[in-house]
C-alpha positions as CSV (number, residue, x, y, z in Angstrom):
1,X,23.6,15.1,-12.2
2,X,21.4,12.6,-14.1
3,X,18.0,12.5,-14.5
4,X,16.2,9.9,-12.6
5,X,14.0,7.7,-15.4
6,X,11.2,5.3,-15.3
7,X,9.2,3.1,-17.6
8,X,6.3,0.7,-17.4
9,X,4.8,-1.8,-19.5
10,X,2.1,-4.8,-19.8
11,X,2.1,-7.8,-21.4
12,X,-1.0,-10.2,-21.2
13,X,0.6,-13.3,-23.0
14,X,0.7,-16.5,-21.6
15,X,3.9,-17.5,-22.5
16,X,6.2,-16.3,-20.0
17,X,8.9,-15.4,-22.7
18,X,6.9,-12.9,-24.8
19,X,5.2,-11.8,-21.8
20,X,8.6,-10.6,-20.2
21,X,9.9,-9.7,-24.1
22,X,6.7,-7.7,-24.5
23,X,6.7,-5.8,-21.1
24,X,10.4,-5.3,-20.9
25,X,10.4,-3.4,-24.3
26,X,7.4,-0.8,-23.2
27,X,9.4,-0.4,-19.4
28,X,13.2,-0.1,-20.9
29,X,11.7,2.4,-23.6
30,X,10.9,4.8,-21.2
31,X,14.5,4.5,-19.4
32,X,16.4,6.2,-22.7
33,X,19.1,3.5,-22.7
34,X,19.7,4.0,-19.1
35,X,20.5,0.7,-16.8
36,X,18.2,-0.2,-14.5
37,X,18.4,-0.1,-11.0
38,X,15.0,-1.3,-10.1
39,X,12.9,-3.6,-11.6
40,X,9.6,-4.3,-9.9
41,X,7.8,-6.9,-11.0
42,X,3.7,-7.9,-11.1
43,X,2.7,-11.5,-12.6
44,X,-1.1,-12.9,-12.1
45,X,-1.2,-16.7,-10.9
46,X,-1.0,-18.8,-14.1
47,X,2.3,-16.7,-15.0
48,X,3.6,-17.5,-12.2
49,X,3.3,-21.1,-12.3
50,X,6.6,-20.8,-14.6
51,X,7.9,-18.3,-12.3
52,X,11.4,-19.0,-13.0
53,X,11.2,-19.3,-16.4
54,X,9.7,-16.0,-16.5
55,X,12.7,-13.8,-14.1
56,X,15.1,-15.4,-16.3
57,X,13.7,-13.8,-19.3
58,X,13.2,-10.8,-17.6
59,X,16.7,-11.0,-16.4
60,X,18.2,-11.3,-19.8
61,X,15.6,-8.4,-21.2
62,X,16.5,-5.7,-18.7
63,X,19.6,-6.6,-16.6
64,X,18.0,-4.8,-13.6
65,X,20.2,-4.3,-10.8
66,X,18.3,-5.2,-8.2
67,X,14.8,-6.9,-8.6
68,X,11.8,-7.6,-6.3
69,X,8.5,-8.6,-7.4
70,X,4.7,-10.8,-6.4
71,X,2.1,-12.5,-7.7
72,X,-1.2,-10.5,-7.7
73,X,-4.9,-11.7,-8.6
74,X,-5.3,-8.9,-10.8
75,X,-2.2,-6.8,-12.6
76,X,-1.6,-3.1,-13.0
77,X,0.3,-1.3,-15.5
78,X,-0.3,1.2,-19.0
79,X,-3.9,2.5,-17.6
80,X,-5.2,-1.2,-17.2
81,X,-6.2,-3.2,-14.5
82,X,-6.6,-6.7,-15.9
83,X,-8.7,-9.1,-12.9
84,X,-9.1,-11.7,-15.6
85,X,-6.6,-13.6,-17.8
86,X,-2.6,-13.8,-17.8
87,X,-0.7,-10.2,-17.3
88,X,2.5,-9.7,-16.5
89,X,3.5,-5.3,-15.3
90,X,7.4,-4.5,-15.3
91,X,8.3,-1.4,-13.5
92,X,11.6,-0.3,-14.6
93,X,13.7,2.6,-12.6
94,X,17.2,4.2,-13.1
95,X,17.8,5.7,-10.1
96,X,21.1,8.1,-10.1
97,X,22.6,9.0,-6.8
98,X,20.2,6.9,-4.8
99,X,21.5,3.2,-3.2
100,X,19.1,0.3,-3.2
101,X,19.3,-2.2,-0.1
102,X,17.6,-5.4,-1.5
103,X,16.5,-7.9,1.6
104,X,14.5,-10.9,2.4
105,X,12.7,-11.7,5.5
106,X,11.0,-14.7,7.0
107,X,8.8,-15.5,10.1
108,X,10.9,-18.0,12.2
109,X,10.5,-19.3,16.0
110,X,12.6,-17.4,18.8
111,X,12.6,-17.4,22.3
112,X,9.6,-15.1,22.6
113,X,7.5,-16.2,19.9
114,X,7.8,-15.4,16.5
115,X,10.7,-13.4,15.2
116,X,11.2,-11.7,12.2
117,X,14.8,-12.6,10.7
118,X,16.9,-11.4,7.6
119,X,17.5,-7.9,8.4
120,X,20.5,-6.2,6.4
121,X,23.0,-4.6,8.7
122,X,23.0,-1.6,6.1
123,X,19.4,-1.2,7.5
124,X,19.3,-2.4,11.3
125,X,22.4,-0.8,11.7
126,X,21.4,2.8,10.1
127,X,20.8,5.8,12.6
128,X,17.1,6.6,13.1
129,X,15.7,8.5,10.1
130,X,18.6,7.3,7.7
131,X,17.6,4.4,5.9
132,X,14.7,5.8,3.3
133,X,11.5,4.3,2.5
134,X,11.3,0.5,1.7
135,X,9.4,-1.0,-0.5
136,X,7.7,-4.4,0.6
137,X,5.8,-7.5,-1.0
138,X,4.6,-10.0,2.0
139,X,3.1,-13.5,1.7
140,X,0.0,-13.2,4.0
141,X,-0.2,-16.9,5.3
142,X,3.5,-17.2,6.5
143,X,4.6,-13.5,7.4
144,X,3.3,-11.6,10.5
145,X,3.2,-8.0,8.2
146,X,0.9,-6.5,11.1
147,X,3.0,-7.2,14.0
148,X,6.1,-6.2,12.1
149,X,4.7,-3.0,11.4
150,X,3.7,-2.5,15.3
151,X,7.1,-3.4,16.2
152,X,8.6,-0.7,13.8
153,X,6.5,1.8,14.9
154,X,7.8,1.8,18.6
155,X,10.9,2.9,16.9
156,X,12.3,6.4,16.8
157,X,12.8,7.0,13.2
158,X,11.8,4.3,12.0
159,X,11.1,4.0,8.1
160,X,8.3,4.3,6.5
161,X,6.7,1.3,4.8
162,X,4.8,1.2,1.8
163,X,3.6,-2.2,-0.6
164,X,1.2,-5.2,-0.6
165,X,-0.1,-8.7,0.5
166,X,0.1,-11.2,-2.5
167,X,-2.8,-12.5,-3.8
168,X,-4.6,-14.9,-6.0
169,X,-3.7,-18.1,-3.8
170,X,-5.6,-20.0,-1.5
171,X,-3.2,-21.4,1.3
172,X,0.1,-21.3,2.5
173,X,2.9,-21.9,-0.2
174,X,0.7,-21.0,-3.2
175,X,1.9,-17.5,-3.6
176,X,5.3,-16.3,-5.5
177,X,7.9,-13.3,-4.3
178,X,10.2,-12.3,-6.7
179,X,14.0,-11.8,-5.3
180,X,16.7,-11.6,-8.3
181,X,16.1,-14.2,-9.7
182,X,15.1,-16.1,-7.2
183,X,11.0,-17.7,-6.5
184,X,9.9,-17.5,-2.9
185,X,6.8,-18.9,-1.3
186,X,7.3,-17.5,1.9
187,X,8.2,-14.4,4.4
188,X,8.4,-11.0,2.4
189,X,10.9,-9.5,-0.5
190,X,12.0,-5.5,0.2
191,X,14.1,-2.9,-0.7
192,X,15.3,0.3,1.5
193,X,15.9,2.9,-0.9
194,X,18.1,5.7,0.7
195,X,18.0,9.0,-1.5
196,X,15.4,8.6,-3.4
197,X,12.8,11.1,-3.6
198,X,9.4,9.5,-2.7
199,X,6.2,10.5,-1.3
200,X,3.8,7.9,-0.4
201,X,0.1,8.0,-1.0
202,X,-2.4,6.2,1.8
203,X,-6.3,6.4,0.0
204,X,-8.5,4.7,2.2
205,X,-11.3,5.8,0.3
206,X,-13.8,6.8,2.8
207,X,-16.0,9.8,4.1
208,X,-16.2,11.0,7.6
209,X,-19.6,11.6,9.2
210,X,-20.3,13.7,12.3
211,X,-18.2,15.2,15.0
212,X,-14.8,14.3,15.8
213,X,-14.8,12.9,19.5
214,X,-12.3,12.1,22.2
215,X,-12.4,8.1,23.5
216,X,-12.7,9.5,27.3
217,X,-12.8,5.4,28.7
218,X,-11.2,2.4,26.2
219,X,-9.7,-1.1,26.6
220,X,-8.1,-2.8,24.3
221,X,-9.7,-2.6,20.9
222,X,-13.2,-1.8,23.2
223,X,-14.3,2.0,23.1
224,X,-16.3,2.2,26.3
225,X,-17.2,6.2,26.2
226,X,-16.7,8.9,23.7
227,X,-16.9,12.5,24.8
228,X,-17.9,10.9,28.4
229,X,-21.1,9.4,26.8
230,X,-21.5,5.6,26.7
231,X,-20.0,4.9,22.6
232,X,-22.6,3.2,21.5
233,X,-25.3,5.6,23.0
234,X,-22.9,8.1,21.1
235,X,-22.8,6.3,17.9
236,X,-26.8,6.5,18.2
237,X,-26.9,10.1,18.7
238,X,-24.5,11.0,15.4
239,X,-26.5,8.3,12.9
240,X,-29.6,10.7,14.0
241,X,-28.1,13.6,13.4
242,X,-27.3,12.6,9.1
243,X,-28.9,13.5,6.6
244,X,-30.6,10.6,4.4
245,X,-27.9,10.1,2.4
246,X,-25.8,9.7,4.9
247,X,-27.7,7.3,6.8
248,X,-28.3,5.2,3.7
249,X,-24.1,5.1,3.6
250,X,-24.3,3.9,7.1
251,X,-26.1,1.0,6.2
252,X,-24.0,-0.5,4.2
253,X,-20.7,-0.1,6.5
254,X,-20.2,1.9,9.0
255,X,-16.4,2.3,10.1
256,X,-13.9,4.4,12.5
257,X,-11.0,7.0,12.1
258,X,-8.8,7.2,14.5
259,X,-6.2,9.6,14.8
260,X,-3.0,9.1,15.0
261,X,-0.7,11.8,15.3
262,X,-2.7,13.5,17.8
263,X,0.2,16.5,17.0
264,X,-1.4,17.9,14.2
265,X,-3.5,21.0,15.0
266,X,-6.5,20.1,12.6
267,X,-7.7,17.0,10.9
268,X,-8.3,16.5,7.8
269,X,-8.0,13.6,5.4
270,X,-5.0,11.1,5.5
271,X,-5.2,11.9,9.3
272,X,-6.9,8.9,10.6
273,X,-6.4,5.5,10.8
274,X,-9.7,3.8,9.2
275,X,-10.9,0.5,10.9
276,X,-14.2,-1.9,10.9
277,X,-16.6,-1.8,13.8
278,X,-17.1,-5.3,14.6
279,X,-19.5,-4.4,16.7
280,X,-21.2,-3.3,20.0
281,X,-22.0,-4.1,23.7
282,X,-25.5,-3.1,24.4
283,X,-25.1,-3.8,28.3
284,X,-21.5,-2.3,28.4
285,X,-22.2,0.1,25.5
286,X,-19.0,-0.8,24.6
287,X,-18.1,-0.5,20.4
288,X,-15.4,-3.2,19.8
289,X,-13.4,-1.5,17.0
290,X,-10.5,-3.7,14.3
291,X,-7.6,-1.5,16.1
292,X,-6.3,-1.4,19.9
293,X,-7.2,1.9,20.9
294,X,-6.3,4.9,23.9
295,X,-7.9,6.7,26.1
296,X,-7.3,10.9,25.0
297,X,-7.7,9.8,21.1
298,X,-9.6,11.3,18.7
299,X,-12.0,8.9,16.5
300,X,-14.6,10.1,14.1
301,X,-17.4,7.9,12.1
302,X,-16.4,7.1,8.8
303,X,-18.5,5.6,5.7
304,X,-17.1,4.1,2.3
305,X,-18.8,4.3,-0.7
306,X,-17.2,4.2,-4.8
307,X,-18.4,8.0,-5.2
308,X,-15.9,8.7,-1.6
309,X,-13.1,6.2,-2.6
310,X,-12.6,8.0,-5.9
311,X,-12.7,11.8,-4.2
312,X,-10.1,10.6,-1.4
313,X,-8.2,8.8,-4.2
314,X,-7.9,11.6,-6.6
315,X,-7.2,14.3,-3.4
316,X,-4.5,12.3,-2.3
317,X,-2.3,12.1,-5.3
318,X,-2.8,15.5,-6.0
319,X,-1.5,16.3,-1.7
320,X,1.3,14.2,-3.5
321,X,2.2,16.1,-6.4
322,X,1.8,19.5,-4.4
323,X,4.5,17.6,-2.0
324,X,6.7,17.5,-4.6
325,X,7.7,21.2,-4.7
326,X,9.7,22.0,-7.7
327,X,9.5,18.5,-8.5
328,X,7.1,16.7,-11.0
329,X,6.0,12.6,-10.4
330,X,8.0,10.4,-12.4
331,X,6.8,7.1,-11.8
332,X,4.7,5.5,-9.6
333,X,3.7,2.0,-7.8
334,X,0.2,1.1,-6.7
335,X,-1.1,-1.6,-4.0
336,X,-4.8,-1.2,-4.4
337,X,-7.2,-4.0,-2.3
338,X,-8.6,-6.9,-4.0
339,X,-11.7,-5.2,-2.9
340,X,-11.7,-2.2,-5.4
341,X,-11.3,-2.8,-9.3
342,X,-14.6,-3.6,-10.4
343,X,-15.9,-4.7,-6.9
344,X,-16.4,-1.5,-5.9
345,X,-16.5,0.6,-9.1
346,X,-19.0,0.8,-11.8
347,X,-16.0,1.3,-14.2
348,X,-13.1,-0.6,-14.9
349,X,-9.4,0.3,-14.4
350,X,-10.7,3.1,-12.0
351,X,-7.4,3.4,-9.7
352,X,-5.0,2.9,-12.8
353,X,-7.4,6.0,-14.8
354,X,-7.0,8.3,-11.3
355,X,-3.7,7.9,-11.7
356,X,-3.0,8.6,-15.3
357,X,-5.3,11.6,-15.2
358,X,-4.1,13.3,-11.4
359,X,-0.2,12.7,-12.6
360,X,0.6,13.1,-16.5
361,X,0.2,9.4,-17.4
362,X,3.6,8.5,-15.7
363,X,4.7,5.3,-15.7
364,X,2.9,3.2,-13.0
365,X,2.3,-0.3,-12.5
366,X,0.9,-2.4,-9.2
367,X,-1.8,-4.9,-8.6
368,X,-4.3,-6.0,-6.2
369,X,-3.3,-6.9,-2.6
370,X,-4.3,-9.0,0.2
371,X,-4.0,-6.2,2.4
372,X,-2.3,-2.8,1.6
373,X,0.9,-1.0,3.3
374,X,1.5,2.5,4.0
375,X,1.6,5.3,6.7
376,X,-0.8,7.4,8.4
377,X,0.0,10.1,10.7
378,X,4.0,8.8,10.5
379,X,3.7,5.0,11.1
380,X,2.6,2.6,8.7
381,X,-0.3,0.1,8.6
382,X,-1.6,-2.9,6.8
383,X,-4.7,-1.6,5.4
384,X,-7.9,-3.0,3.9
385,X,-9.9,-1.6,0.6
386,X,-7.5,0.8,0.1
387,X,-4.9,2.0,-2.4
388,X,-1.3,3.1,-1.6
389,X,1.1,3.8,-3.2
390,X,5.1,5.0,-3.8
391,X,4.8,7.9,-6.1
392,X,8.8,9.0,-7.1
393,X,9.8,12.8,-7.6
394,X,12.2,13.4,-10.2
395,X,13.5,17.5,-9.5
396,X,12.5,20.1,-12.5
397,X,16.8,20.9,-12.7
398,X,17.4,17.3,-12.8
């Protein structure tokens, strides 16, 4: 059988010829003269004002099979996270044995509302648990990523989602998806990729605090009791109970985990679903959470910090590789939040480092979303200041 390859590579030219000459080269070198399947493709905004011109060259560097790609405010790829300047990342795949279902879909008016439309029959059709993972860019003014995701996840078998909100634009029609060769400005770009071997990495970079408690009276995204104590009277009890440092992580966020897949005999974390507080009801003592919530649930306090977000992040690739079995990463994708970078660490190119260091240095490129897609507890989620991402196995026998 042959061996599944991958390559990445950066370019931070200006002209969108040499950028796509330049970062085709470093991706197709790691590919050993093997045609590419995949191309995925990262370009910041001023790149992308020439967005054509620039698939066109990438077209006649790489011949990629398929090709899907966004414009980011900041660009991933070689180690680097560049939040300043032109940068274009190509992420090149050869993918052996595994079929690629490239689609497009678009938020349109139907009968009930909003629909989504542009579903490949290859996919709609496919028995539960049969399509693969897909891979999916999203503009975040036209398309409805969040209800989608809801949708899917009333669905036995559904697949598991995993990619990123453009960014770098300021209103509708200003962002770019990459289909082909093709610019959008609307709806998403994805591909369903049946038989290839990917685990998918969810960091929401945060630390739980106190007990874990069951929501025991809820409405809506309103917690009215934890552990049959009014939740905000509850929420007072746990901050007293920290330590200093703890406390002083409280005050500058506090957030809650909710658990998903209630199945699991213990949590840990990668368990729960994090969420703002948006605050509370002192007559009611009601917490209003960022997530419609159930009565029987388990939630837990959780704080962020850059000293958490870089723990979870580097615990949760390495939960990947063990994954793996007698398989080794071969390349990677990253949709971190526009949040993290420099915003949140003291460093630069934190994520991209994590990465290099917790998986050999494999080829990975990404950039900075608008909001982040990936599963927890089986279902997937648009996600904020966190980093996902598609990490692909290649087998040791391969």
């Amino acid at each position: 059988m042959s061996v599944a390859s991958f390559g990445a590579g950066l370019s931070r030219s200006p002209d969108p010829a040499t950028a796509a000459r330049e970062a085709c080269a470093a991706a197709r070198a790691g590919l050993g003269g093997a045609p590419v399947t995949l191309a995925v493709v990262f370009a910041s905004p001023d790149l992308c004002e020439q967005a054509e011109e620039l698939l066109d060259a990438i077209a006649g560097e790489l011949a990629p099979e398929h090709l899907i790609g966004s414009m980011g405010e900041a660009i991933v790829a070689e180690g680097q996270e560049v939040e300043d300047g032109p940068a274009l990342a190509v992420w090149a795949a050869a993918l052996p044995g595994a079929e690629v279902i490239p689609f497009r879909l678009v938020a349109r008016p139907v009968a009930e509302g909003m629909g989504v439309l542009g579903w490949p029959d290859a996919v709609a059709d496919a028995p539960a648990g049969n399509v693969g993972p897909i891979l999916m860019l999203a503009d975040p003014f036209t398309f409805p990523a969040d209800g989608l995701l809801a949708q899917l996840n009333q669905e036995p078998g559904a697949p598991v989602v995993v990619g990123g909100l453009a960014s770098g634009g300021q209103r509708p029609g200003e962002h770019r998806l990459f289909a082909g060769r093709d610019v959008l400005t609307e709806g998403a770009v994805a591909v369903a990729l049946r038989g290839a071997r990917i685990r998918t990495v969810v960091s929401q970079g945060c630390m739980p605090i106190g007990p874990e408690m069951v929501i025991t009276a809820a409405e809506g995204s309103a917690v009215h009791e934890l552990a049959g104590t009014p939740a905000l009277q509850k929420l007072e009890e746990v901050i007293a109970a920290l330590d200093a440092g703890e406390r002083a992580l409280v005050e500058q966020g506090l957030l809650t985990g909710l658990v998903i897949d209630e199945n699991t005999p213990d949590y840990g974390r990668g368990d729960f679903l994090v969420r703002p507080i948006h605050g509370g009801d002192r007559e009611s003592g009601a917490l209003i959470v960022g997530e419609q919530v159930r009565v029987g649930q388990t939630m837990r306090f959780h704080v962020r910090d850059a000293g958490s977000a870089d723990l979870d992040l580097r615990a949760a690739l390495r939960d990947a590789r063990g994954e793996m079995g007698g398989g080794a990463p071969g390349g990677a994708l990253l949709f971190s939040c526009n949040g993290r970078g420099t915003r949140m660490f003291t460093s630069p190119h934190h994520d991209a480092s994590a990465i290099a260091e917790e998986l050999d240095r494999i080829p990975a490129a990404g950039l900075f979303c608008n909001g982040e897609i990936g599963p927890v507890g089986g279902r997937s989620f648009v996600h904020s200041f966190t980093a996902t991402m598609a990490v692909f196995a290649i087998d040791d026998g391969e």
